[in-house]
C-alpha positions in Angstrom: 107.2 116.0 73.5 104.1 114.5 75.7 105.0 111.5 77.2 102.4 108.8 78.4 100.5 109.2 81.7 99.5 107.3 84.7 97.7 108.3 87.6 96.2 105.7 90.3 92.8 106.4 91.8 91.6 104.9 95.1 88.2 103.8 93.9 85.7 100.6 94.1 83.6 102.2 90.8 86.0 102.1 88.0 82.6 102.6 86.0 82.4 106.2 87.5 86.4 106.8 86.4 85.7 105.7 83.0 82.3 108.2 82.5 84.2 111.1 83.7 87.0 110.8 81.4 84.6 110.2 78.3 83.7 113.6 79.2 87.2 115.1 77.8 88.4 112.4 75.6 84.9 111.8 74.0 83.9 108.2 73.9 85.5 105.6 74.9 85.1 102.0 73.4 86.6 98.7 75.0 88.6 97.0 71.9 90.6 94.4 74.2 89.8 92.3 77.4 92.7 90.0 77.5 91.4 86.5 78.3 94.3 85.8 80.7 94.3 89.0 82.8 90.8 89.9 84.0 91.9 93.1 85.8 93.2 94.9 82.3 90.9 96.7 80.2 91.4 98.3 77.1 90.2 101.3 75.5 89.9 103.6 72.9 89.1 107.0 71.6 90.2 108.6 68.6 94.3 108.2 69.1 94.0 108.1 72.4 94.7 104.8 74.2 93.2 103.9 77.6 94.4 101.1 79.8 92.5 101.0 83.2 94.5 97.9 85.7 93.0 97.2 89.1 95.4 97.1 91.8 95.2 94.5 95.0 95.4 97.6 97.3 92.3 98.7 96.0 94.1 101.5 93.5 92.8 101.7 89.9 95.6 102.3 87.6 94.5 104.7 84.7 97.2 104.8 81.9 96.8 107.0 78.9 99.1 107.3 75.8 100.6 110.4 74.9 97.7 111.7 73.1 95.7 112.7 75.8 94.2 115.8 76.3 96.7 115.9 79.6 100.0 117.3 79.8 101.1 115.2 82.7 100.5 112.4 84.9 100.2 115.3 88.0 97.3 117.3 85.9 95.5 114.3 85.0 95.5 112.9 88.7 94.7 116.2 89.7 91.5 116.0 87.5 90.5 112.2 88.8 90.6 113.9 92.5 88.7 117.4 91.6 85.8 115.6 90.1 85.8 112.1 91.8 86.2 113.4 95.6 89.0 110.7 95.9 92.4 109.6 96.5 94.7 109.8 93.4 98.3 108.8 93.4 101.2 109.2 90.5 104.6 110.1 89.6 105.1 113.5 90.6 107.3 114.8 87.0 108.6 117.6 86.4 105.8 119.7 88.8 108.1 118.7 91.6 111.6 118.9 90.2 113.5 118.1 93.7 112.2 114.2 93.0 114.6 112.0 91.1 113.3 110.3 88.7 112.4 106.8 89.1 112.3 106.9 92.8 109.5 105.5 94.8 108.0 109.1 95.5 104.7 109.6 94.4 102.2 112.7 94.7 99.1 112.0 97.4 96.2 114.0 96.1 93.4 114.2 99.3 90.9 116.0 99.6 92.5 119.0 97.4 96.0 118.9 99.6 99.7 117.5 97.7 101.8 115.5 99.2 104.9 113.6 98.6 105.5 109.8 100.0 107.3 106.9 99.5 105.3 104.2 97.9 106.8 101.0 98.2 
């Protein structure tokens, strides 16, 4: 069973995260703003559910529901760094099976090169 994903991607052009995911999940149409939290945005495509949250540190977080086309939070942030030329972070799963869950270890995708940190 496909759980939900999240991968966060160091970027200032959530504009340019958005258009290159359209490009796999097809379209993707806002259907909720919420008025009191102007750094959430909602969309959708098909049954797939995208949240996009901006972070203070200058992360985007990129949430999808378990119907997306990715198997894992690690091969979507692997994805966002491929095409995007960025930094991507997100919970490591099962690709790295040495991490306990829920720890504050996350996968560092740079420039092509996995790493593990602490996040905190």
């Amino acid at each position: 069973m496909q759980r939900d994903i999240e991968a966060f991607v160091k970027t200032s052009d959530p504009g340019a995260v958005l258009s290159l995911l359209a490009t796999v999940t097809g379209p993707l149409v806002n259907v909720d703003d919420p008025p009191d939290d102007h750094y959430l945005h909602i969309y959708e495509s098909g049954a797939i559910i995208l949240m996009f949250s901006a972070m203070d540190d200058g992360f985007l977080s990129v949430w999808m529901n378990a119907a997306s086309p990715w198997p894992s939070s690690p091969a979507l942030a692997r994805f966002l760094a491929a095409h995007l030329q960025c930094i991507v972070r997100c919970d490591p799963e099962s690709d790295y099976p040495d991490v306990p869950w829920y720890s504050d270890v996350f996968l560092h995708i740079e420039g092509g090169v996995e790493t593990l940190f602490s996040w905190e």
